[in-house]
C-alpha positions in Angstrom: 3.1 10.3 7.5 6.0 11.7 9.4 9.1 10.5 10.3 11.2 11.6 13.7 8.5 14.5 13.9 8.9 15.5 10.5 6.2 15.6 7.5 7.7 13.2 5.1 4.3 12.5 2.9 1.3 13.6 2.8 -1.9 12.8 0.2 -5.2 13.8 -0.3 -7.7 11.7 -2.0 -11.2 11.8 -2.7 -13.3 8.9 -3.2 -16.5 8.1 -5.2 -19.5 6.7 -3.6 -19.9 3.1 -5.3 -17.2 0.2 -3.2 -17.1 -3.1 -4.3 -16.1 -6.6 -2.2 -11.7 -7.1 -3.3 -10.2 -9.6 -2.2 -6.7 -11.4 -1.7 -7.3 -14.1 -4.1 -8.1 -12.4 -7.1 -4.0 -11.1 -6.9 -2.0 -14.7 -8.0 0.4 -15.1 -4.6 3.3 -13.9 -6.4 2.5 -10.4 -7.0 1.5 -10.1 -3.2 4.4 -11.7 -1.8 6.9 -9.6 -0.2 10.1 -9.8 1.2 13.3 -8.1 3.5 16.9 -9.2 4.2 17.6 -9.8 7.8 20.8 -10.6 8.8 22.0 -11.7 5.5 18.8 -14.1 5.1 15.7 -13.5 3.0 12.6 -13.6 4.8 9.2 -13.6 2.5 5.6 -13.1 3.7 2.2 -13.5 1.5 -0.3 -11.8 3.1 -4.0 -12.7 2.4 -6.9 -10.6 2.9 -10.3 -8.5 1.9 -12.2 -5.5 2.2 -13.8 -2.8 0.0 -13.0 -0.9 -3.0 -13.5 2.5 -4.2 -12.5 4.3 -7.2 -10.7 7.9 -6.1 -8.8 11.3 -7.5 -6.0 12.2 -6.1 -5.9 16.1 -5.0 -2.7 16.6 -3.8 0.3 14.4 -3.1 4.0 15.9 -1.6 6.9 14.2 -0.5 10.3 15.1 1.4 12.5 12.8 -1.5 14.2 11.5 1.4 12.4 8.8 3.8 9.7 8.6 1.0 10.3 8.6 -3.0 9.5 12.2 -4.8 5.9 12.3 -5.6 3.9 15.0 -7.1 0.0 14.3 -8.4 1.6 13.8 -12.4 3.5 11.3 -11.2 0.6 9.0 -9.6 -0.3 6.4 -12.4 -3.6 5.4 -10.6 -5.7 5.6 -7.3 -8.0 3.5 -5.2 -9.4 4.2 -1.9 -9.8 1.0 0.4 -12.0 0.6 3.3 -13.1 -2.4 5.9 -10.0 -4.2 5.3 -9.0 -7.2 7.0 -5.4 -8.4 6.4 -3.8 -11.5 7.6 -0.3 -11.8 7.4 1.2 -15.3 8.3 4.5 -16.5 9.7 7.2 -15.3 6.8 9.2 -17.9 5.4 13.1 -17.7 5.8 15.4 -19.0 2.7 
């Protein structure tokens, strides 16, 4: 990914050969909601979706610290490679 031109992440992942079917629904709504102040209100958002699943190794992972959190491949707790995805993401809610 870069940022103003500049590399700020970069990962390399290999992935297995087996993908299974994932889907939004197995994830209960509140560990897939997400949310961002705007103008001193909170708007949320639970997106829905579904696609394929693969198990994967990470070979290398680098980050700049600044416009993306330090990273280095010990720090990665687990990887997943995802393919055909289809994600829906409906009108936030503001609170």
């Amino acid at each position: 990914m870069h940022v103003a031109g500049k590399l700020a992440v970069e990962l390399s992942v290999q992935h297995g050969l087996l993908s299974l079917p994932i889907a939004s629904w197995l994830v209960p709504a509140r560990l897939r909601t997400i949310g961002q102040e705007l103008d001193g209100k909170q708007l949320t958002v639970t997106p829905h979706g579904r696609g394929r699943v693969q198990r994967a190794s990470l070979l290398h992972a680098w980050s700049d610290g600044v416009h993306f959190p330090p990273l280095s491949a010990e720090s990665v707790l687990g990887v997943a490679h995802l393919s055909k995805v289809d994600l829906t993401f409906p009108v936030a809610t503001l609170y």
